[in-house]
MARVEX-374625 format. One record per atom (N, C-alpha, C): residue number from 1; residue in three letters; chain; atom name; x negated, y, z negated. Coordinates in Angstrom, 2 decimals. Example, Ala and Ser with C-alpha at 12.3 -4.5 7.8 and 13.67 -1.06 7.14 Angstrom:
// residues 2
+-----+-----+---+----+---------+---------+---------+
|   k |   r | c |  a |      c1 |      c2 |      c3 |
+-----+-----+---+----+---------+---------+---------+
|   1 | ALA | A |  N |  -13.19 |   -5.69 |   -7.80 |
|   1 | ALA | A | CA |  -12.30 |   -4.50 |   -7.80 |
|   1 | ALA | A |  C |  -13.20 |   -3.30 |   -7.80 |
|   2 | SER | A |  N |  -12.85 |   -2.25 |   -7.08 |
|   2 | SER | A | CA |  -13.67 |   -1.06 |   -7.14 |
|   2 | SER | A |  C |  -12.90 |    0.03 |   -7.87 |
+-----+-----+---+----+---------+---------+---------+
//
This chain:
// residues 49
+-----+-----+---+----+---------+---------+---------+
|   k |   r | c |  a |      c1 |      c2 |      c3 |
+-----+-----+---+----+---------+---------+---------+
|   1 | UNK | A |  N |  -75.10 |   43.93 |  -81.45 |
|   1 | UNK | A | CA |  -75.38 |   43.93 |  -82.87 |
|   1 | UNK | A |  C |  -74.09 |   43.67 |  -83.67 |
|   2 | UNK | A |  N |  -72.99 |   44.51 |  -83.32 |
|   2 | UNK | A | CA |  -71.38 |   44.13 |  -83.76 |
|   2 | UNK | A |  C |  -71.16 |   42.35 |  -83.96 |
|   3 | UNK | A |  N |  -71.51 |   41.98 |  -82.52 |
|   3 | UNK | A | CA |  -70.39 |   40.46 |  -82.59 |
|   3 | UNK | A |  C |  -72.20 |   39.82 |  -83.43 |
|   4 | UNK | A |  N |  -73.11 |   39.87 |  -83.47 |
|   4 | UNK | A | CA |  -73.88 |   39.33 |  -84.22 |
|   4 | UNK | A |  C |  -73.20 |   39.75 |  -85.83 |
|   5 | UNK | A |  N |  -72.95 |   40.21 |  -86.23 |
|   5 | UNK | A | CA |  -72.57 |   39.99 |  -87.84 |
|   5 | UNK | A |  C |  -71.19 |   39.87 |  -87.95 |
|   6 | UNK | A |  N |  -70.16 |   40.17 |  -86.70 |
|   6 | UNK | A | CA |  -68.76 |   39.14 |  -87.03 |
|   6 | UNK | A |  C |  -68.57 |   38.04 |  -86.90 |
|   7 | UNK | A |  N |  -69.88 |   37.97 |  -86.17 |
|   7 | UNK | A | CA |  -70.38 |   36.00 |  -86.25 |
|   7 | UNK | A |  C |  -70.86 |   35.19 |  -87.39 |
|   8 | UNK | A |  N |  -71.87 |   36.40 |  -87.66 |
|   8 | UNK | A | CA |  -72.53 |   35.59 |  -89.22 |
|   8 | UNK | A |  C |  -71.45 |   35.56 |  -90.30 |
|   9 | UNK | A |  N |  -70.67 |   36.75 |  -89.82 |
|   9 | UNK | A | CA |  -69.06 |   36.66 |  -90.89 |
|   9 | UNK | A |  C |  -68.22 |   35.60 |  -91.07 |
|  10 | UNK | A |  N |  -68.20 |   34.80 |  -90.07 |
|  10 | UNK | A | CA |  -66.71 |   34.35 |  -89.42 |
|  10 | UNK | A |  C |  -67.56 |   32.90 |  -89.78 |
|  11 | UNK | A |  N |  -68.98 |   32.70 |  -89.85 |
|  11 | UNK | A | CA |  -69.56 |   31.90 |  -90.18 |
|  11 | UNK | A |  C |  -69.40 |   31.57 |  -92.19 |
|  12 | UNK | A |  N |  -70.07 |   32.30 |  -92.05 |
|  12 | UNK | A | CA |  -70.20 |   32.80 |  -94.28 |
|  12 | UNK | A |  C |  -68.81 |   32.43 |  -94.66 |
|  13 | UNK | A |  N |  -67.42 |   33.04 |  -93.87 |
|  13 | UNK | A | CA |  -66.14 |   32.58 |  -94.26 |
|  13 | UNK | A |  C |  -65.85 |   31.01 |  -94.29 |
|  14 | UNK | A |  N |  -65.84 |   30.57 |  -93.05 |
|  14 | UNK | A | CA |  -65.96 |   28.97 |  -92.69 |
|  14 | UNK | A |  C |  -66.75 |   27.98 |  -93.79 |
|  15 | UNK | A |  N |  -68.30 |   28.70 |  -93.81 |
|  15 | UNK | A | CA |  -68.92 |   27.39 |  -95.11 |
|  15 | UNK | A |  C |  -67.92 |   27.62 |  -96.54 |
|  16 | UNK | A |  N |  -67.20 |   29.04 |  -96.87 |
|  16 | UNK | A | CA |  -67.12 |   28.96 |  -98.07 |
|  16 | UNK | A |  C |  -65.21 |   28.10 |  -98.11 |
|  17 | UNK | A |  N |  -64.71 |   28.43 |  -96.96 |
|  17 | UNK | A | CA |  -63.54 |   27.91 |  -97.10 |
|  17 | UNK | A |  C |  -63.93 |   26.30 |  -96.83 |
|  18 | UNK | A |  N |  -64.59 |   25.30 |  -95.80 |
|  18 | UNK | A | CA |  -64.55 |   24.16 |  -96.56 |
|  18 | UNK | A |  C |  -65.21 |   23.27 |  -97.26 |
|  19 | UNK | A |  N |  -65.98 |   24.40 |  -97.79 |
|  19 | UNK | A | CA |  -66.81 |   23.67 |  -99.29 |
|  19 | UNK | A |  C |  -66.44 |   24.33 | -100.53 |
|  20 | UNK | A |  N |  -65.21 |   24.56 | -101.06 |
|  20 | UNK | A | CA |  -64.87 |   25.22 | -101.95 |
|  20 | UNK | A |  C |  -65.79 |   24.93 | -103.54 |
|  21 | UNK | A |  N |  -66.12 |   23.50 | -103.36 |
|  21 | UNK | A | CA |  -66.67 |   23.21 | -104.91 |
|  21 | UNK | A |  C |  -67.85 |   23.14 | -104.92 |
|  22 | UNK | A |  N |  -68.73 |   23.79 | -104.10 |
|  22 | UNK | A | CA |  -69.82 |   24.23 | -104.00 |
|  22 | UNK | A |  C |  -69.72 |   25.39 | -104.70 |
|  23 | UNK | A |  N |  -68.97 |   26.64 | -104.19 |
|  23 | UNK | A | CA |  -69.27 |   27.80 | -104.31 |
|  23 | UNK | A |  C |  -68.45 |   28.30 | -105.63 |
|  24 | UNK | A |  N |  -67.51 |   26.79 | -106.64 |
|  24 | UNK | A | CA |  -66.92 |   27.11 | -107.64 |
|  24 | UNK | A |  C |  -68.19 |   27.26 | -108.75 |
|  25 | UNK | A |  N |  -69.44 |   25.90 | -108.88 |
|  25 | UNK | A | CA |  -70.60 |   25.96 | -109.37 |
|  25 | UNK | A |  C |  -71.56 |   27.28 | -109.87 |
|  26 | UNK | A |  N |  -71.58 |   28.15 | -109.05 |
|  26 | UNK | A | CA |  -72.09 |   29.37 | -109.14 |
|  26 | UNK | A |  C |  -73.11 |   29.44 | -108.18 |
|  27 | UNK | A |  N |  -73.82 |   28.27 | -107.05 |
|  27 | UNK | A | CA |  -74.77 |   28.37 | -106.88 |
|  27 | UNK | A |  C |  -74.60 |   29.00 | -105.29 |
|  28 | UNK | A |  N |  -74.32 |   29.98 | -105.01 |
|  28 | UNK | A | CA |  -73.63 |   30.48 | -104.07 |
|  28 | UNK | A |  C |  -74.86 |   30.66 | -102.41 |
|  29 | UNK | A |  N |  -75.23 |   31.37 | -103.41 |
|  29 | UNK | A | CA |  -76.74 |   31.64 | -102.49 |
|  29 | UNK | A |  C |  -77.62 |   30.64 | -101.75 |
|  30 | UNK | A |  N |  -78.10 |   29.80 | -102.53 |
|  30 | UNK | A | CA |  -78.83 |   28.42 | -102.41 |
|  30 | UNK | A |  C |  -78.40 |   27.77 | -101.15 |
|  31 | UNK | A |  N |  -76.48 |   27.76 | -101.60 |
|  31 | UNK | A | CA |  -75.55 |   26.94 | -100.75 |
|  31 | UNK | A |  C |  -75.73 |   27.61 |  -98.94 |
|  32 | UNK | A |  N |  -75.26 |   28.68 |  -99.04 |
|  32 | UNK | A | CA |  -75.47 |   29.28 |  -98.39 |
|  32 | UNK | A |  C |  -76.98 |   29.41 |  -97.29 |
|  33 | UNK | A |  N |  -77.50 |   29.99 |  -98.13 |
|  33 | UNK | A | CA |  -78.64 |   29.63 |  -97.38 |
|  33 | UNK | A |  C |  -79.23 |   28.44 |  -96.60 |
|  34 | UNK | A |  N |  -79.11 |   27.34 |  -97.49 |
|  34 | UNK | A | CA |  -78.92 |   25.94 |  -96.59 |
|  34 | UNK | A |  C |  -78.53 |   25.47 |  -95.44 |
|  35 | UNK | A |  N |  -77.11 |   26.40 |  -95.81 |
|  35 | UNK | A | CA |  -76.26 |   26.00 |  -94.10 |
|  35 | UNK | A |  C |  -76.51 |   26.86 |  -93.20 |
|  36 | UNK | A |  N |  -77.14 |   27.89 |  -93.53 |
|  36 | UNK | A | CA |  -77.68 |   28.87 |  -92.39 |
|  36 | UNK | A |  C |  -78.83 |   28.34 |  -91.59 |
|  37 | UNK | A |  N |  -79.89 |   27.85 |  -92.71 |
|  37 | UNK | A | CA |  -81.13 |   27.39 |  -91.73 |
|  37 | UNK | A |  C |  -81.25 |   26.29 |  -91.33 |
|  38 | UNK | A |  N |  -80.04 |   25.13 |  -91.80 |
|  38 | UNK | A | CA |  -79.73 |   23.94 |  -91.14 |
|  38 | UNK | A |  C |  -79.29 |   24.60 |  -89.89 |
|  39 | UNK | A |  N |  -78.24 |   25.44 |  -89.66 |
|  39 | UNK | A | CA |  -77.61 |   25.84 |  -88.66 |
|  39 | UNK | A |  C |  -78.56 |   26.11 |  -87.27 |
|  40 | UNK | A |  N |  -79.54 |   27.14 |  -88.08 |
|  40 | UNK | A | CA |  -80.42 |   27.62 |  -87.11 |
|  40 | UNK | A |  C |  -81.51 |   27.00 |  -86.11 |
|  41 | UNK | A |  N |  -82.00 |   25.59 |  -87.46 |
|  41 | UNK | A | CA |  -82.63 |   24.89 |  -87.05 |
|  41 | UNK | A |  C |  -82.04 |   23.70 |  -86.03 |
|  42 | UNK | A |  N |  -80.66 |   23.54 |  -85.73 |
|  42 | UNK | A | CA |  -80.10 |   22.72 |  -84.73 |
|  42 | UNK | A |  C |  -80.10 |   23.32 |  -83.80 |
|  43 | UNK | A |  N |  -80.12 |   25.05 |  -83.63 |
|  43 | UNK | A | CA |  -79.37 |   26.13 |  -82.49 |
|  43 | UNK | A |  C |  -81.32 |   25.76 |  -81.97 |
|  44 | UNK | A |  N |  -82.02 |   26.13 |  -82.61 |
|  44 | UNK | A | CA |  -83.52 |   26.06 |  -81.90 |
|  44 | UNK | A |  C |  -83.81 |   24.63 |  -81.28 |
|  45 | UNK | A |  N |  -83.84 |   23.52 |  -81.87 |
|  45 | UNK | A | CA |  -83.51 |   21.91 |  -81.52 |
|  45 | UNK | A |  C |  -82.81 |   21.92 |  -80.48 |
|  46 | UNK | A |  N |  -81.36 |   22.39 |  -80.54 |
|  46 | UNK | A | CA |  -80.75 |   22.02 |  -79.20 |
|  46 | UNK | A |  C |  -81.59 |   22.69 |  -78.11 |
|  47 | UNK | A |  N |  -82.35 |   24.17 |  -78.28 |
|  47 | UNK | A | CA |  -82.60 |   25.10 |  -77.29 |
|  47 | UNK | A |  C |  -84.20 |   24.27 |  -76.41 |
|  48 | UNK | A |  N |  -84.32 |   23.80 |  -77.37 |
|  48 | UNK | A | CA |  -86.13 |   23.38 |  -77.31 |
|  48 | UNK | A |  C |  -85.83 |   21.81 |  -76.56 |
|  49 | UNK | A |  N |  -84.95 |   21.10 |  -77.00 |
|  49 | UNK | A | CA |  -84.73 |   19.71 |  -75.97 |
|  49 | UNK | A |  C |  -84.27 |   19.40 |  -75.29 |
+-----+-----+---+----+---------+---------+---------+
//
């Protein structure tokens, strides 16, 4: 359960450091969220083909 959320951490850090002018906008969440279920949806894709 630990390395599952120093992952999602180490993740959340990474989108915001190199998309900085995303997250200057305000739309933080949206952004975010995006790259999570893009993310997820490649981790299931790769798993499934």
């Amino acid at each position: 359960m630990g390395l599952g959320i120093g992952g999602g951490a180490m993740i959340y850090i990474t989108v915001k450091e190199v998309f900085p002018e995303v997250y200057a906008e305000g739309s933080q969440m949206v952004s975010t969220l995006g790259f999570l279920l893009g993310f997820l949806l490649m981790l299931f894709l790769d798993t499934t083909l």
